[in-house]
KOLVO-393744 format. One record per atom (N, C-alpha, C, O): residue in one letter; atom name; x, y, z; residue number from 0. Coordinates in Angstrom, 2 decimals, m for minus. Layout:
N
{aa->A; at->CA; X->X; Y->Y; Z->Z; i->NUM}
...
% end
This chain:
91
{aa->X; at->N; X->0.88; Y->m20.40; Z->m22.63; i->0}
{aa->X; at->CA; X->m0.45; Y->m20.21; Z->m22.09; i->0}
{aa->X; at->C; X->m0.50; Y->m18.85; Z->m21.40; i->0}
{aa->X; at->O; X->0.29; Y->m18.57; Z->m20.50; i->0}
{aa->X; at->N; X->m1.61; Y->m17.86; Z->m21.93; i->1}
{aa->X; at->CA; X->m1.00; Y->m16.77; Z->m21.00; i->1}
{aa->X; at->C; X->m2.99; Y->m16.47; Z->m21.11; i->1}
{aa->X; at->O; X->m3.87; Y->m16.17; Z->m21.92; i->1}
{aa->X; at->N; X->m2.76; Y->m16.83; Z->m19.63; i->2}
{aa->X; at->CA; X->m4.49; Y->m17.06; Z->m18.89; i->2}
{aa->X; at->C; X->m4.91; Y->m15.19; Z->m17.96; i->2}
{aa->X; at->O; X->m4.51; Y->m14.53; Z->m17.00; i->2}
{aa->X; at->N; X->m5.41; Y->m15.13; Z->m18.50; i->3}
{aa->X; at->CA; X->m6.30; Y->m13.71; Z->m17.10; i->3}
{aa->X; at->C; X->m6.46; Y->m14.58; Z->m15.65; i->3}
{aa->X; at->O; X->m6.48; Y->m15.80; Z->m15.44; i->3}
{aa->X; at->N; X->m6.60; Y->m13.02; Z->m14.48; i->4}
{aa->X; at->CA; X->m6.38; Y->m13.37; Z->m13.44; i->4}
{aa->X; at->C; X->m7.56; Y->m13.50; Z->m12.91; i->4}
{aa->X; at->O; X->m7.80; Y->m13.26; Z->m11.72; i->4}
{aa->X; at->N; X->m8.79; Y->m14.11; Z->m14.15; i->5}
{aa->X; at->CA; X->m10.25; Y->m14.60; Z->m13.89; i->5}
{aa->X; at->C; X->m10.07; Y->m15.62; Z->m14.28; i->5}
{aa->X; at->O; X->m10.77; Y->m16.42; Z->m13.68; i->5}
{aa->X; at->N; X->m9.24; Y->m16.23; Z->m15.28; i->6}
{aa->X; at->CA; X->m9.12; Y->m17.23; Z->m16.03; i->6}
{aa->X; at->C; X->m8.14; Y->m18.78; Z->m14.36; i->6}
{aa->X; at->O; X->m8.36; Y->m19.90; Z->m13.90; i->6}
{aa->X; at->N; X->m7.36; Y->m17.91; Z->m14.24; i->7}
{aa->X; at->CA; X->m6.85; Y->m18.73; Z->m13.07; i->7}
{aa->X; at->C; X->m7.63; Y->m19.17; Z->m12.24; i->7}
{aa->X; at->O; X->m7.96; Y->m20.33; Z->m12.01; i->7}
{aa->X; at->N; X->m8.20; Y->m17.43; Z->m11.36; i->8}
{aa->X; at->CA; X->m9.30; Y->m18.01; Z->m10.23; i->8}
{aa->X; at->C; X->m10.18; Y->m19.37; Z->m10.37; i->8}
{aa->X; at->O; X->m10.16; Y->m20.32; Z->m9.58; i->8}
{aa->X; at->N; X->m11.17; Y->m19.20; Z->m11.85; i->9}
{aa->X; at->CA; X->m11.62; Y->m20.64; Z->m12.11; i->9}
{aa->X; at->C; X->m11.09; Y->m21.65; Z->m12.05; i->9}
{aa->X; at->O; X->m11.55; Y->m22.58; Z->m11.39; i->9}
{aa->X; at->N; X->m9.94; Y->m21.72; Z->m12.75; i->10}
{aa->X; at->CA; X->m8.81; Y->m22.91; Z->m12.81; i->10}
{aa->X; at->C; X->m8.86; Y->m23.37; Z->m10.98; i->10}
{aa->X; at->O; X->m8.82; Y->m24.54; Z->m10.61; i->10}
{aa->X; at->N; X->m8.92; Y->m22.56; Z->m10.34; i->11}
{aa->X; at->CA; X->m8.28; Y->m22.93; Z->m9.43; i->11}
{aa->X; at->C; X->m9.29; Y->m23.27; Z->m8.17; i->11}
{aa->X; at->O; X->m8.98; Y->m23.69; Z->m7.06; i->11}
{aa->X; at->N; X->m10.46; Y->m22.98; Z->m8.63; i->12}
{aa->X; at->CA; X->m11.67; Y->m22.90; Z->m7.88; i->12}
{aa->X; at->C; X->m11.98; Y->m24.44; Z->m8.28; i->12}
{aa->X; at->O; X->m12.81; Y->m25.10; Z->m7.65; i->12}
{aa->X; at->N; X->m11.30; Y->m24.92; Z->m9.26; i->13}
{aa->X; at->CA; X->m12.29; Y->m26.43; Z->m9.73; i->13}
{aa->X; at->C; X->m11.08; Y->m27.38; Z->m9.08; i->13}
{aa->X; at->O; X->m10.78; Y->m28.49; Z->m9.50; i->13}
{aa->X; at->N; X->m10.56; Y->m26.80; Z->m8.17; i->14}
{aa->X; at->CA; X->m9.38; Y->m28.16; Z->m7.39; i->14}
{aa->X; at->C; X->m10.13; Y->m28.32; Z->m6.09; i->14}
{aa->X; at->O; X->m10.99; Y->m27.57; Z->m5.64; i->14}
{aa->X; at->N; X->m9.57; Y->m29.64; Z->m5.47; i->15}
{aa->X; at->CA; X->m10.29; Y->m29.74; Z->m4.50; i->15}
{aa->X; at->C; X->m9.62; Y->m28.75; Z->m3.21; i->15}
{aa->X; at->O; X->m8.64; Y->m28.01; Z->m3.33; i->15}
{aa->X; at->N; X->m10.21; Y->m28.91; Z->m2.31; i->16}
{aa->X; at->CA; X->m10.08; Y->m27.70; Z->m0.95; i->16}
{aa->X; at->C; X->m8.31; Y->m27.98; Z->m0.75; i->16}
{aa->X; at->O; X->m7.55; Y->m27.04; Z->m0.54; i->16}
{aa->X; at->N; X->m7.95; Y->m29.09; Z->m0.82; i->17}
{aa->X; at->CA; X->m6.53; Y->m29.17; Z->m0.45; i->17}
{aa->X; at->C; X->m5.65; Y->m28.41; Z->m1.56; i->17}
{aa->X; at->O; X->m4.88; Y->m27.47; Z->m1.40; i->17}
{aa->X; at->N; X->m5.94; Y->m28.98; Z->m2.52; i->18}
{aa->X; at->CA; X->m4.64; Y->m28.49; Z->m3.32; i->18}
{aa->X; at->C; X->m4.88; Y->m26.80; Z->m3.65; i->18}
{aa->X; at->O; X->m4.00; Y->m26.03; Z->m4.04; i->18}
{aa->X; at->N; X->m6.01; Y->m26.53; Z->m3.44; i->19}
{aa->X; at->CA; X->m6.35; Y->m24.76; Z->m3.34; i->19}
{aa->X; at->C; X->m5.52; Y->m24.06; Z->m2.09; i->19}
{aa->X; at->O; X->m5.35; Y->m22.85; Z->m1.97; i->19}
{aa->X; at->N; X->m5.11; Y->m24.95; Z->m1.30; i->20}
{aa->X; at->CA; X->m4.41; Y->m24.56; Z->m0.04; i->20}
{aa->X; at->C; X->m2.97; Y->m24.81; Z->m0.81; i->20}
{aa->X; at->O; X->m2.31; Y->m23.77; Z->m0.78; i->20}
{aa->X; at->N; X->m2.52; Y->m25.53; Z->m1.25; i->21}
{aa->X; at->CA; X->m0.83; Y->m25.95; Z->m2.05; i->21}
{aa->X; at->C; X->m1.10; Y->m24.55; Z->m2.94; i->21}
{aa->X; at->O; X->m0.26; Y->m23.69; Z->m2.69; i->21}
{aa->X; at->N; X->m2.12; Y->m24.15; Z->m3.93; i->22}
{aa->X; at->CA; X->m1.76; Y->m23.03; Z->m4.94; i->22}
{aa->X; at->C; X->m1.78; Y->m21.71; Z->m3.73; i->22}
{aa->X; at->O; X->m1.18; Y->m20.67; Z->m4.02; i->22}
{aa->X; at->N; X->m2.26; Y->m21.79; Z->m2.84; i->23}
{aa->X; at->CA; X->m1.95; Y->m20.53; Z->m1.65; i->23}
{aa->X; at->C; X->m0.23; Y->m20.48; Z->m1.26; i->23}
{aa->X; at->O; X->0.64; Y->m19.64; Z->m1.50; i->23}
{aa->X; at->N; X->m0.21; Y->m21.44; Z->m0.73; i->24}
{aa->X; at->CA; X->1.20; Y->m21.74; Z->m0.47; i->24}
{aa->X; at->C; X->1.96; Y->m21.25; Z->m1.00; i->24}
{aa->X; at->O; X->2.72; Y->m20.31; Z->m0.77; i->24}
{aa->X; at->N; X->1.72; Y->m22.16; Z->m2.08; i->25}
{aa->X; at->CA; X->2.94; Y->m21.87; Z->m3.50; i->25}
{aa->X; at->C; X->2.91; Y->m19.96; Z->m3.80; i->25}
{aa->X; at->O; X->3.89; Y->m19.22; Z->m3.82; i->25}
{aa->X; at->N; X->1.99; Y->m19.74; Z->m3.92; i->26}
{aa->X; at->CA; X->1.86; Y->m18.62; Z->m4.19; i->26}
{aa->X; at->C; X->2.59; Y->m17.70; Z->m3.26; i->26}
{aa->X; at->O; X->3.24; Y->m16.75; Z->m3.69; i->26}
{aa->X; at->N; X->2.48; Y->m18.03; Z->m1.83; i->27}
{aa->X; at->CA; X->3.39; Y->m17.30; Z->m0.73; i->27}
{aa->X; at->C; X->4.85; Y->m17.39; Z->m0.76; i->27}
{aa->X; at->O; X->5.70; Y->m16.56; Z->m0.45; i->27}
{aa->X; at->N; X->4.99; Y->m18.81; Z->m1.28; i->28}
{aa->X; at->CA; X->6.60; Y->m19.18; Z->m1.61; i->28}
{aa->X; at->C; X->7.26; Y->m17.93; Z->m2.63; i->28}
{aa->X; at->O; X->8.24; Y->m17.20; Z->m2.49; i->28}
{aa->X; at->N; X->6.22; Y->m18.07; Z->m3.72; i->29}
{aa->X; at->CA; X->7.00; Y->m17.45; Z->m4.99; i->29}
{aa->X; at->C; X->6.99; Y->m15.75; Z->m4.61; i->29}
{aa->X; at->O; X->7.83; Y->m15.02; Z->m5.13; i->29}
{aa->X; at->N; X->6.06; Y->m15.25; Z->m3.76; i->30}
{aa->X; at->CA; X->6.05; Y->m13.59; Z->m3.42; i->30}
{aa->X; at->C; X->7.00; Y->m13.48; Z->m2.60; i->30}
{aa->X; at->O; X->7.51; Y->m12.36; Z->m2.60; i->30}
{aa->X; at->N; X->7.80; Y->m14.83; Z->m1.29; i->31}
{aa->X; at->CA; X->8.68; Y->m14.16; Z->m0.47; i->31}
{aa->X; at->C; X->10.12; Y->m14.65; Z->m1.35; i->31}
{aa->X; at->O; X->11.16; Y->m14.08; Z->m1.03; i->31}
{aa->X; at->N; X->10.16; Y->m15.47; Z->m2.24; i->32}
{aa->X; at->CA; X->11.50; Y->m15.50; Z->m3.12; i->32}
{aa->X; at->C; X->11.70; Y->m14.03; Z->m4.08; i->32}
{aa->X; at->O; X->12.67; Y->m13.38; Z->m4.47; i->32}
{aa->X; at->N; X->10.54; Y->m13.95; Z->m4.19; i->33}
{aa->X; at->CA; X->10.41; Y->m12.69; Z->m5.25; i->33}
{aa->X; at->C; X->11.41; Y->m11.78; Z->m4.05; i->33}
{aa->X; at->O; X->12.57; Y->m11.44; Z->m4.30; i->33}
{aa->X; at->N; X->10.77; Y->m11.49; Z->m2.84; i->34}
{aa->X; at->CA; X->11.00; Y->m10.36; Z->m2.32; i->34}
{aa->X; at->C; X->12.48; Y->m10.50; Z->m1.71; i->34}
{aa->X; at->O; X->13.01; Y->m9.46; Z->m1.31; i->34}
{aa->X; at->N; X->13.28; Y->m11.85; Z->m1.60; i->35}
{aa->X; at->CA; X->14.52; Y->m11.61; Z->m1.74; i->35}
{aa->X; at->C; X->15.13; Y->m11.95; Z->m2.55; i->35}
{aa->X; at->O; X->16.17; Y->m12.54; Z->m2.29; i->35}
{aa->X; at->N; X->14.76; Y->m11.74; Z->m3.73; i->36}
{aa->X; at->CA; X->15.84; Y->m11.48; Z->m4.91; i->36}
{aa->X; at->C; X->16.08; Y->m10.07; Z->m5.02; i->36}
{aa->X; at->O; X->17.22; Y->m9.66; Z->m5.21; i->36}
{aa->X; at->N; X->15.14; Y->m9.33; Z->m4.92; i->37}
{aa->X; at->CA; X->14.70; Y->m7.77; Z->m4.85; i->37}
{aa->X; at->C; X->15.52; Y->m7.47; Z->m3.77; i->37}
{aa->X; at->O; X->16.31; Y->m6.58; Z->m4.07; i->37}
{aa->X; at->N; X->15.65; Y->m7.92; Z->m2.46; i->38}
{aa->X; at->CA; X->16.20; Y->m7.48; Z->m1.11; i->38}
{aa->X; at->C; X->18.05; Y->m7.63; Z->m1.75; i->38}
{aa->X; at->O; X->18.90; Y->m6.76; Z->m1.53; i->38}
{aa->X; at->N; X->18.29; Y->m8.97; Z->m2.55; i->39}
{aa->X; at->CA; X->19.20; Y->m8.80; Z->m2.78; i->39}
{aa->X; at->C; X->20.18; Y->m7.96; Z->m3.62; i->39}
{aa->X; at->O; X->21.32; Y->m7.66; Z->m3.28; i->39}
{aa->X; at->N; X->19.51; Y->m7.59; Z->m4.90; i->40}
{aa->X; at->CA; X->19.61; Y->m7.01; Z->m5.88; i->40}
{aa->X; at->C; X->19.88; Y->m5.43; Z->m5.26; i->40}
{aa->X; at->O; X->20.91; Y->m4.79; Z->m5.49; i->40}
{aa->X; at->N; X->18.84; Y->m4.98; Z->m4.50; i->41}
{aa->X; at->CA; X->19.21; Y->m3.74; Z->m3.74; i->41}
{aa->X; at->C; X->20.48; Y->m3.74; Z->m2.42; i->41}
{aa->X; at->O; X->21.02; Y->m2.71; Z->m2.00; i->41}
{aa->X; at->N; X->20.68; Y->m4.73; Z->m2.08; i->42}
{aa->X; at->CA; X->22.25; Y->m4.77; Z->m1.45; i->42}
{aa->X; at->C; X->23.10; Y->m5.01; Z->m2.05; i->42}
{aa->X; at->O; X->24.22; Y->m5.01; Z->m1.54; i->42}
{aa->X; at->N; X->22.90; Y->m5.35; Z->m3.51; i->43}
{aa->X; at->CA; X->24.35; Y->m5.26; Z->m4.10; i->43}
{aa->X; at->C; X->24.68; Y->m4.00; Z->m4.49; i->43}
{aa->X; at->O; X->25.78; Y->m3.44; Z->m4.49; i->43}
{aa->X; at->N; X->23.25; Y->m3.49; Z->m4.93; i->44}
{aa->X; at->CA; X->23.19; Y->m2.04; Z->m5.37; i->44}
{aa->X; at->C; X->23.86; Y->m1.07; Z->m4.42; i->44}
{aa->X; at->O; X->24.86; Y->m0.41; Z->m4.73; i->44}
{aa->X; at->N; X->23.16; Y->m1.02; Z->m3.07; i->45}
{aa->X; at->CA; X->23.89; Y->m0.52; Z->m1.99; i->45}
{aa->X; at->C; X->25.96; Y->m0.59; Z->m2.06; i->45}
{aa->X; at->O; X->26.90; Y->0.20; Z->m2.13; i->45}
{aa->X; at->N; X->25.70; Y->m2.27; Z->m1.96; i->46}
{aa->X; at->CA; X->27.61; Y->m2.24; Z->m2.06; i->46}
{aa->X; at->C; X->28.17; Y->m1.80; Z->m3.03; i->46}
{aa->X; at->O; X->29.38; Y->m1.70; Z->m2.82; i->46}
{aa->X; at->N; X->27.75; Y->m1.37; Z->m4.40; i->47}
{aa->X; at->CA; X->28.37; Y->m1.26; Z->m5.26; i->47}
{aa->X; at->C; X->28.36; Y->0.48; Z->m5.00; i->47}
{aa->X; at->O; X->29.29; Y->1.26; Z->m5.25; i->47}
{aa->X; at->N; X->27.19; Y->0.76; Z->m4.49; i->48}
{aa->X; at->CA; X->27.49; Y->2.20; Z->m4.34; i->48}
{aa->X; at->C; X->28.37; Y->2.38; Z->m3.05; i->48}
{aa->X; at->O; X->29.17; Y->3.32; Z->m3.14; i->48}
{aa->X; at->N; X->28.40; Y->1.77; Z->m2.01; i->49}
{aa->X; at->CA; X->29.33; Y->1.90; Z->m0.95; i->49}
{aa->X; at->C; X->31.15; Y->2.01; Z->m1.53; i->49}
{aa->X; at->O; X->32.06; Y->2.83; Z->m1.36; i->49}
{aa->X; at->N; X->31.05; Y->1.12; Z->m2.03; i->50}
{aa->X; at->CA; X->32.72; Y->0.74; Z->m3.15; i->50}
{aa->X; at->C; X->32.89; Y->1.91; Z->m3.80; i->50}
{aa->X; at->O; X->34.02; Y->2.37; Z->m3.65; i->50}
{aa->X; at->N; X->31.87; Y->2.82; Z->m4.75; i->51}
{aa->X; at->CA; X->32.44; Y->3.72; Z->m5.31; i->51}
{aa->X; at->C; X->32.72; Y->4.98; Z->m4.21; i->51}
{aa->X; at->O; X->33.66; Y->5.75; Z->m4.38; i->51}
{aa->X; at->N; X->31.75; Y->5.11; Z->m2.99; i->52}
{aa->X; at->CA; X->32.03; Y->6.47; Z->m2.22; i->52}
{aa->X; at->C; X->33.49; Y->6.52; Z->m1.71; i->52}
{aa->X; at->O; X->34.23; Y->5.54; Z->m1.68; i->52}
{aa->X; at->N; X->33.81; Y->7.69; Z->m1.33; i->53}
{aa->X; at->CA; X->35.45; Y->8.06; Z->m0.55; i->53}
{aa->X; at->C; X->34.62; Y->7.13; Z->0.93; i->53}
{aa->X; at->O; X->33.60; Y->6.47; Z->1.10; i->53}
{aa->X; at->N; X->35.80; Y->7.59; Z->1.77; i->54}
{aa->X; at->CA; X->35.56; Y->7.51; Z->2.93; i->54}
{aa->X; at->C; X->34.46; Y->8.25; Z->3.90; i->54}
{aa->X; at->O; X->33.49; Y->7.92; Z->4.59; i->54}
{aa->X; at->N; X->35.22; Y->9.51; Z->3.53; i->55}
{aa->X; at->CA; X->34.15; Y->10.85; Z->3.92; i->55}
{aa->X; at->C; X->33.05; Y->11.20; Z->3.74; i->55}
{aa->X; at->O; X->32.35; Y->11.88; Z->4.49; i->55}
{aa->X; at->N; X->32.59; Y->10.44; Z->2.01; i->56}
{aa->X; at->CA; X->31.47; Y->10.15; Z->1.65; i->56}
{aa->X; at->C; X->30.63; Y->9.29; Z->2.16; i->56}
{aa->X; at->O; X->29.45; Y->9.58; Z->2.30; i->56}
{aa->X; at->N; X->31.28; Y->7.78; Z->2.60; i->57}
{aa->X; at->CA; X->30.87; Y->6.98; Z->2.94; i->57}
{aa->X; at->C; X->30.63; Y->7.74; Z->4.75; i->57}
{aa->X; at->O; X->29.41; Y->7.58; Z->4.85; i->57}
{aa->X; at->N; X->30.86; Y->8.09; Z->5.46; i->58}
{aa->X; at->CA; X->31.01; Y->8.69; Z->6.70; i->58}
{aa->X; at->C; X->29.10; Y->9.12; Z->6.64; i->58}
{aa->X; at->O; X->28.07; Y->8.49; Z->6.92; i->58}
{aa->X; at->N; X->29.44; Y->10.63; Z->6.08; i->59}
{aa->X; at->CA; X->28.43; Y->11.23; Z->5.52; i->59}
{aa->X; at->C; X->27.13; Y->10.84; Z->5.27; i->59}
{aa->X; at->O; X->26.13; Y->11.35; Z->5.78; i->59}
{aa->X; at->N; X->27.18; Y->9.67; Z->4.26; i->60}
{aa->X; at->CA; X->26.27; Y->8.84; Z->4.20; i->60}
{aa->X; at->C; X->25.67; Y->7.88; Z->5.48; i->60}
{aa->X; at->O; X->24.46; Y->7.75; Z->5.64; i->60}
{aa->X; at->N; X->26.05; Y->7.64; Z->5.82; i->61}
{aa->X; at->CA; X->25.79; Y->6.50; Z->7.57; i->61}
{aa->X; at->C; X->25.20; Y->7.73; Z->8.36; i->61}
{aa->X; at->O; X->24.05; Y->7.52; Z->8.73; i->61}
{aa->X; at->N; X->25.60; Y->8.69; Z->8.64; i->62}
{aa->X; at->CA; X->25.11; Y->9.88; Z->9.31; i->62}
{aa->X; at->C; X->23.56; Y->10.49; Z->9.07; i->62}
{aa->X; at->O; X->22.58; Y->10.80; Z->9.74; i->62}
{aa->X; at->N; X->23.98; Y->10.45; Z->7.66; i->63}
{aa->X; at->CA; X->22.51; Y->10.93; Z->6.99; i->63}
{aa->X; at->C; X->21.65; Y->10.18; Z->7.22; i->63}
{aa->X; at->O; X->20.51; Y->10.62; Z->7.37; i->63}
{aa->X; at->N; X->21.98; Y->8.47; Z->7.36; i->64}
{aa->X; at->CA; X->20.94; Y->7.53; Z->6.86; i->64}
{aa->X; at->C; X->20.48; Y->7.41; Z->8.53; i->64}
{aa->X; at->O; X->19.26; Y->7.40; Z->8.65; i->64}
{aa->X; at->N; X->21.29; Y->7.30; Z->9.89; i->65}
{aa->X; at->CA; X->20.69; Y->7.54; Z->10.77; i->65}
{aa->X; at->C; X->20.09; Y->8.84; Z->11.70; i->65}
{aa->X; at->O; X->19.87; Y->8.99; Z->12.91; i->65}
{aa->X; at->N; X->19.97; Y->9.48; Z->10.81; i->66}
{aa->X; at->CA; X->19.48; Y->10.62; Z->10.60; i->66}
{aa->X; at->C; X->20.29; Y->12.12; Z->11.80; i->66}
{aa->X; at->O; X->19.85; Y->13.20; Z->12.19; i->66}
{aa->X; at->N; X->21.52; Y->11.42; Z->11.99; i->67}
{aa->X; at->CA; X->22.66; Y->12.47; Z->12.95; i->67}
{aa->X; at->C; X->23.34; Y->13.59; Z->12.46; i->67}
{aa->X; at->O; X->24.18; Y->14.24; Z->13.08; i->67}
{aa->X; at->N; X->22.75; Y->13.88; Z->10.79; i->68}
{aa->X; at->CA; X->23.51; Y->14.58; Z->9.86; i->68}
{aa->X; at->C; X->22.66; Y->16.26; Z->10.39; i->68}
{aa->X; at->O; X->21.46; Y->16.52; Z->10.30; i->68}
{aa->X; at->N; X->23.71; Y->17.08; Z->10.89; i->69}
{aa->X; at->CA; X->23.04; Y->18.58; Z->11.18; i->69}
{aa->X; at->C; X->22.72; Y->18.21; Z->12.65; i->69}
{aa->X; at->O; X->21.98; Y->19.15; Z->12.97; i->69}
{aa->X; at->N; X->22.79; Y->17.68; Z->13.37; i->70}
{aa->X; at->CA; X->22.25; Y->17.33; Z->14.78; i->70}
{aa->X; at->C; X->23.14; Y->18.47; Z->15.59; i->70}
{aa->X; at->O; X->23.27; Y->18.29; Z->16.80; i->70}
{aa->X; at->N; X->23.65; Y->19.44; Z->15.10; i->71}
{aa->X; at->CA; X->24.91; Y->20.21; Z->16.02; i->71}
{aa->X; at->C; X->24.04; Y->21.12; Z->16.56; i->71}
{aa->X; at->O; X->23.20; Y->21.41; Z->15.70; i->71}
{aa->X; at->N; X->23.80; Y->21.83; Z->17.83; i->72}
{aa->X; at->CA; X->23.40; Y->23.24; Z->18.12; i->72}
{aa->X; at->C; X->24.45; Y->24.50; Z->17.44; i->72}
{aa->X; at->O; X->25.68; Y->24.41; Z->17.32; i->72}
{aa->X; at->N; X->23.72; Y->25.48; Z->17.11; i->73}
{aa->X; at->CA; X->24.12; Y->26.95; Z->17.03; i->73}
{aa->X; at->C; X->24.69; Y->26.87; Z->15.30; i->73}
{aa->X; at->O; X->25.67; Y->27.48; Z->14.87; i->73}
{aa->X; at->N; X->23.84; Y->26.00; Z->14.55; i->74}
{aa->X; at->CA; X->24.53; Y->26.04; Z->13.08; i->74}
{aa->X; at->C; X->23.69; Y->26.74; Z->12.42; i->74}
{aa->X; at->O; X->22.76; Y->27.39; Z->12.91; i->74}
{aa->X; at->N; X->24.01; Y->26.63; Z->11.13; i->75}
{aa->X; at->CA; X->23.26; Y->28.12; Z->10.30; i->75}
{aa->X; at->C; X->22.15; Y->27.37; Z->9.67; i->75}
{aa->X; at->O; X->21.28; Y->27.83; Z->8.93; i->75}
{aa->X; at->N; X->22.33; Y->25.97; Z->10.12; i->76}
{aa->X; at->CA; X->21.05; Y->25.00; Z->9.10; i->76}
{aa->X; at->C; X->21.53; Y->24.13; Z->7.84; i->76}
{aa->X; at->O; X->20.90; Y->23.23; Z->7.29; i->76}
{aa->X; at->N; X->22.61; Y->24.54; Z->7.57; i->77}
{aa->X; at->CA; X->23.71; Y->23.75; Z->6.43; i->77}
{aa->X; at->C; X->24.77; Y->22.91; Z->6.73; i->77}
{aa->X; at->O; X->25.88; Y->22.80; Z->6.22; i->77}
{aa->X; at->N; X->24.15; Y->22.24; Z->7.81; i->78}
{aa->X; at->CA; X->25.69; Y->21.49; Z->8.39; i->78}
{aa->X; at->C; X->26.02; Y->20.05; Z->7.21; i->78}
{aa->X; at->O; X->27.02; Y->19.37; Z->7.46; i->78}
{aa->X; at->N; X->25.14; Y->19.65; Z->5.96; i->79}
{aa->X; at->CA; X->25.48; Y->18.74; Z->5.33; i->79}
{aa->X; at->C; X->25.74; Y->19.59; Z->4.15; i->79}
{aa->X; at->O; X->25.63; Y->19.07; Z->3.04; i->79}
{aa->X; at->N; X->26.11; Y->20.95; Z->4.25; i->80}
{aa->X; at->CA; X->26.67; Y->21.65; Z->3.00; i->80}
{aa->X; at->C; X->28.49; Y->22.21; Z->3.66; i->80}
{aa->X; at->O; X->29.42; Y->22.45; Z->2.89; i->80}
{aa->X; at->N; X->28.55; Y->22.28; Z->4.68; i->81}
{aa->X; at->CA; X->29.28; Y->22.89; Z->5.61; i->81}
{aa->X; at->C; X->30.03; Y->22.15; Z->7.08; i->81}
{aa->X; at->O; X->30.82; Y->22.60; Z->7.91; i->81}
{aa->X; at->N; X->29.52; Y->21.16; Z->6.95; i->82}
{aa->X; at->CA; X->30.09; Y->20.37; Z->8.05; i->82}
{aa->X; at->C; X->31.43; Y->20.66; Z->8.73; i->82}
{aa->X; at->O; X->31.60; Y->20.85; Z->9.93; i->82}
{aa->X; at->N; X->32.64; Y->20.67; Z->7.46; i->83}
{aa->X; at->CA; X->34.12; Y->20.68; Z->7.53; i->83}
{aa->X; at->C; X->34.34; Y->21.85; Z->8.80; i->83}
{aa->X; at->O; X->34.82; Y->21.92; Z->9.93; i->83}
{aa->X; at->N; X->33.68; Y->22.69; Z->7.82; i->84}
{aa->X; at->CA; X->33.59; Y->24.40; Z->8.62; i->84}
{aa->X; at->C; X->32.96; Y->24.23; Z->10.64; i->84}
{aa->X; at->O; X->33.48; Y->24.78; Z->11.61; i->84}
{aa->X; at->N; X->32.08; Y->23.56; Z->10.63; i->85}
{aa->X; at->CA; X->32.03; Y->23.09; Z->11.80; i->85}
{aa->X; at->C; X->32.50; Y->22.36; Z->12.88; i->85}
{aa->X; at->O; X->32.55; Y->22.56; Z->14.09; i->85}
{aa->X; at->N; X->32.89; Y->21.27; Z->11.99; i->86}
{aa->X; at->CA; X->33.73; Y->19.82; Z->13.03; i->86}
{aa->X; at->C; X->34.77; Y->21.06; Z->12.77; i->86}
{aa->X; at->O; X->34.64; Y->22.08; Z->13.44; i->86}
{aa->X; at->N; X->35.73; Y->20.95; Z->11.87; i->87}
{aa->X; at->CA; X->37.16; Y->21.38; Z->11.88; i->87}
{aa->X; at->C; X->37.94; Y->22.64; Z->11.45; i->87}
{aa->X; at->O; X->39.06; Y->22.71; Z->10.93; i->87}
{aa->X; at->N; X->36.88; Y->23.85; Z->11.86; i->88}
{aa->X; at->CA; X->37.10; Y->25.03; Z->11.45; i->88}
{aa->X; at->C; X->37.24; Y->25.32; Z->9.97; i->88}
{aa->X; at->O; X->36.43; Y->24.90; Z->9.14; i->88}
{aa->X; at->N; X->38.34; Y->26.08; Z->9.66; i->89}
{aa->X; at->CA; X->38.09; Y->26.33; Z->8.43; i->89}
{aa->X; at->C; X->38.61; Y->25.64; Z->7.35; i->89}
{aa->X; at->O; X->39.40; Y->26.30; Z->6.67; i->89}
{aa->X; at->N; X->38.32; Y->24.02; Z->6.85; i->90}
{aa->X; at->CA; X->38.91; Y->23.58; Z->6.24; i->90}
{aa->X; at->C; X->38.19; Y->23.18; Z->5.54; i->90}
{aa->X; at->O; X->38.57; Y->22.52; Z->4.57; i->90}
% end
């Protein structure tokens, strides 16, 4: 059965007041399952990319994401091209 989303409304307009409240429901059920399968799917994504970074990478990344990456005074503006050179001189 593959109905338009005029074809439903009717369908759903000819139930009585209660069970129009159950197809609300339901409907809220299935958008917040939706939204953690999605929530999940993107944290595996996340771990799987966490697993492949180094350490340093992984470092890097946490920095960036709370946004502490370049936070140094007196840098040239490249501290996430150049960092090493900063924290630990010339290495």
């Amino acid at each position: 059965m593959n109905l338009s989303a005029q074809d439903i409304t009717a369908e759903i307009l000819t139930l009585p007041e209660q069970e129009q409240q159950e197809v609300a429901d339901f409907t809220e059920f299935l958008k917040t399952k939706l939204a953690r399968q999605q929530a999940k799917r993107f944290e595996s994504c996340q771990q799987t990319l966490s697993n492949q970074l180094t350490e340093g990478a992984r470092v890097l990344q946490v920095l960036e994401d709370v946004g502490l990456l370049g936070c140094m005074e007196g840098g040239d503006g490249k501290l996430s091209d150049d960092y090493k050179q900063h924290l630990w001189g010339n290495e």
